[in-house]
N, C-alpha and C positions, 0 to 999 in steps of 0.2 A: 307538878311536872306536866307539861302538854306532851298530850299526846301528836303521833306523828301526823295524824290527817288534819290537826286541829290547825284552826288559820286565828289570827288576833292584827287588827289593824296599827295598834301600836305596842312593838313589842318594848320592853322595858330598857336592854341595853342590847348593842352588838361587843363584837368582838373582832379589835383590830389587831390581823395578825403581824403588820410589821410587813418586810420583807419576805415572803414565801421561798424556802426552799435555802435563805441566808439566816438562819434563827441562830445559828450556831457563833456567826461570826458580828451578831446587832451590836455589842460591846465595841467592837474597831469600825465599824461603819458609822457611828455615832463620831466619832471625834472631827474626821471632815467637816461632816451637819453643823456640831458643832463650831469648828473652825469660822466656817462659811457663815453662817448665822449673828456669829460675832462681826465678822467683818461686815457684813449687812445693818447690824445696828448702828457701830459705830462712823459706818462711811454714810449714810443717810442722816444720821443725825448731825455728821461734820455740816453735810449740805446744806440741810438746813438753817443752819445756824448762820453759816456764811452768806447765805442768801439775806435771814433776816438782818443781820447785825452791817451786812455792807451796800453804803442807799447806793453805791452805781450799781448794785443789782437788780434794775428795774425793772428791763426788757420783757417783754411777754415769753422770751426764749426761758429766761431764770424763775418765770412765774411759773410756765409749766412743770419747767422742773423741780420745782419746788412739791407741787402735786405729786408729780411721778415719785420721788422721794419718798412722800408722808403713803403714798399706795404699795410703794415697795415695804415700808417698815410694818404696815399690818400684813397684807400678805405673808410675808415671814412669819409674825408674829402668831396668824390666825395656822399654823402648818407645822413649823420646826418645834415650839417644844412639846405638842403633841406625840410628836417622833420621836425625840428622846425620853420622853415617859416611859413609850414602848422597848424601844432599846436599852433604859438605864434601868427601870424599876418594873418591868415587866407589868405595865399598867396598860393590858388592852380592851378592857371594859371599858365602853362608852355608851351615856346615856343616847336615847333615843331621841331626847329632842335636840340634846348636844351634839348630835351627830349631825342633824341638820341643818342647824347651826351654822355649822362649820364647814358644810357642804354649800351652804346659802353664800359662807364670806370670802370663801374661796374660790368658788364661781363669779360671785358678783366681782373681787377685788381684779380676777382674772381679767374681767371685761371691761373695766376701768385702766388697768394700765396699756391694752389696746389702744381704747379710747383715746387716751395720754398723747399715744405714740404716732397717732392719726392725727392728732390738734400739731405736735412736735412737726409734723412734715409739714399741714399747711400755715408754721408760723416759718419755715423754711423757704417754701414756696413764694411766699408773698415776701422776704425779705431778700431772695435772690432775682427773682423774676417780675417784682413791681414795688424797689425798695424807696423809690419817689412816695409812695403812698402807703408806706410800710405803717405809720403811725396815724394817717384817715382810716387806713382798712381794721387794723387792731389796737380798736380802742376796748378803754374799759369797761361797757355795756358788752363787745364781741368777745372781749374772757372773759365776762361774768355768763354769759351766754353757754360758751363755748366748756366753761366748767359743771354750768350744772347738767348739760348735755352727757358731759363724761360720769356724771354720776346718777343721773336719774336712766338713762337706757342702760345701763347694765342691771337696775335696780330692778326696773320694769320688766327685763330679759331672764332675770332668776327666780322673780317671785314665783312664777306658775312650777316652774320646779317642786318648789314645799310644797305646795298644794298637789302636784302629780305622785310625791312620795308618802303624803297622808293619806291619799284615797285607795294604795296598794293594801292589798293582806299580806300579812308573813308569817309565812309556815314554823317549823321548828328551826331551819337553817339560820343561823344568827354570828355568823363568821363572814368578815369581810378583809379577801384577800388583799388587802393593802394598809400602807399606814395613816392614812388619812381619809376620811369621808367625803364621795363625792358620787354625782346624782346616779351613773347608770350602776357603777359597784353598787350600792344602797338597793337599786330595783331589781336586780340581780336576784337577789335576795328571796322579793316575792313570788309566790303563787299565784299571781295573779296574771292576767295580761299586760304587758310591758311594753304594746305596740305604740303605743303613743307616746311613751318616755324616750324612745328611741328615736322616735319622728320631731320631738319637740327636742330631742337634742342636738339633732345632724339641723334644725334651725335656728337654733343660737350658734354654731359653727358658724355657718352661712355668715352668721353677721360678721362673727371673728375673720371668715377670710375676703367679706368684703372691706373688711378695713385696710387688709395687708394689700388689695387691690386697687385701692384709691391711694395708698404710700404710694404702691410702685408708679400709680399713673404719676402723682406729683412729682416722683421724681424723675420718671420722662420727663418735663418740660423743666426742671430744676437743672438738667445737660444739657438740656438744648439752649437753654437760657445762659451757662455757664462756657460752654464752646463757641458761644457769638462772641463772647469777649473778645474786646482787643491783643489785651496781651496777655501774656504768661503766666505772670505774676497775677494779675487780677483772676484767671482761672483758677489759680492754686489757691488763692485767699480763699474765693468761694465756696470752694470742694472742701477746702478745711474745718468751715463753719459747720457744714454738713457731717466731719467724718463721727462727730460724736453720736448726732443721731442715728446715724447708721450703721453704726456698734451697737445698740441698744437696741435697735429694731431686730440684728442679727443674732442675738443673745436673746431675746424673747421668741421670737418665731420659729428658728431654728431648730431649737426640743421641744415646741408646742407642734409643729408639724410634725417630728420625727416621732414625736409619740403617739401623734392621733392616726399618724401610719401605722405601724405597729400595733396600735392594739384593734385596726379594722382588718390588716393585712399581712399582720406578720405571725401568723398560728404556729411556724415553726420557731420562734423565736421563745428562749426559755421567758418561763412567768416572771421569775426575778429580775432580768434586765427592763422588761414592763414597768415592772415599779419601783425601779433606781431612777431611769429616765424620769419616769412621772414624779417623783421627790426632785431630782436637779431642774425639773422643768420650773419647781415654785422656789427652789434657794438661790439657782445660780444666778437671775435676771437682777434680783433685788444686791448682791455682794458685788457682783459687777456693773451695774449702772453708775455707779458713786465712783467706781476707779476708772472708768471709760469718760467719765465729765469731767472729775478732779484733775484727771492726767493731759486731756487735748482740752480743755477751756482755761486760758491764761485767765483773767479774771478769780477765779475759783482758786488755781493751782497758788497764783502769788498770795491770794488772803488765808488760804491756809499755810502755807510757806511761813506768812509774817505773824499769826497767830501763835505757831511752836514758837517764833521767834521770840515773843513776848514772852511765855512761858520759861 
């Protein structure tokens, strides 16, 4: 037994409490998760498949997506059955390195389909506003580029993380109020000074919203480029190309700002919708990307269409 004053740098496990203050009803809140979870597997992995198995899916549009897909199915994967551990078998021990683990993949997978959604606007950008040169500008040296960028700075952006949660002490307190691990819940935790976990967090933000700031700038000049059009029609094709990605951006950002609101500003706001929000912020993006492509990209919709059909 430690005592209370006693500090140890790696404690052994924590203890995820799930939803705070909903423990009563984790059984019915689980079935959604679940629900959602599924459709997340199976609509990313539809995508995939259709991407590989069909060659007119070439386009650097269906490459990226291809990525964003295989980023949505870990994400889920590294988050939801976690969750239902806790609400089906009351399993909220977790080891101490597992936790960072999963604090590490979570964060990183985070920063990656960002990434994603930033490449997604400017293969939009250069396919509306300079589509003469759509296939000089992105070629397959600029996705191969342009993918390991999406995976090496998010990589690069969480490692200091581990390292910021190994150099903390932790007291007796070994309960962490949510269902999932992630960096400042974990330094919460410690005894120690937490000023630079804080500072080193509000600057991986930063990058998160200069990405949402470089979409928005692209897609300024994605309507300004789309209203010089001649005619009507060719406006509406345009806009149409676009509406997928900008579902997908509005299903990611959406709960990732409403919840880093909330939990810098909203103190009157009960604990529990905290961390409903922050659960839907990692399920909803991944079950809904796959039905916001499947549904407005004809390509996608008719080879799935003719796939049941084989069947």
């Amino acid at each position: 037994m430690i005592s209370h004053n006693s500090s140890v740098f790696h404690p052994a496990t924590f203890f995820l409490l799930g939803i705070p203050g909903l423990e009563r009803i984790h059984t019915w809140i689980s079935l959604p998760f679940c629900f959602v979870y599924l459709v997340a597997l199976l609509g990313n992995v539809t995508i995939l498949l259709v991407i590989k198995t069909e060659q007119t899916l070439r386009e650097p549009m269906f490459y990226f997506l291809a990525i964003l897909s295989t980023i949505d199915l870990a994400l889920s994967t590294t988050s939801v059955p976690r969750m239902l551990g806790i609400f089906w078998f009351d399993a909220h021990e977790i080891n101490f390195g597992a936790c960072v683990a999963q604090m590490f993949l979570i964060h990183t997978f985070t920063g990656m389909e960002a990434e994603v959604l930033l490449a997604m606007a400017f293969d939009r950008y250069v396919a509306i506003c300079a589509p003469l040169h759509y296939t000089t500008i992105l070629t397959a040296r600029v996705l191969v580029g342009i993918s390991m960028c999406t995976v090496i700075r998010p990589v690069v952006l969480t490692l200091p993380m581990v390292y910021l949660i190994y150099r903390l002490p932790f007291c007796q307190t070994r309960v962490i109020a949510h269902s999932y691990c992630e960096h400042m819940g974990i330094a919460k935790l410690s005894c120690g000074n937490i000023r630079v976990n804080g500072i080193y967090g509000l600057f991986v933000v930063s990058f998160f919203v200069l990405n949402l700031v470089l979409i928005g700038v692209s897609y300024v000049y994605i309507l300004r480029a789309v209203f010089r059009l001649p005619s009507q029609d060719a406006r509406l094709k345009a806009l149409s190309t676009c509406g997928s990605h900008v579902g997908v951006i509005c299903v990611f950002y959406i709960p990732s700002v409403f919840s880093f609101l909330t939990h810098r500003f909203g103190q009157n706001i009960p604990r529990y919708i905290h961390i409903l929000i922050a659960n839907l912020y990692l399920v909803i993006p991944p079950s809904l990307n796959p039905i916001i492509y499947g549904v407005r990209t004809k390509q996608i919709r008719e080879r799935v269409f003719h796939m049941f059909k084989e069947k």
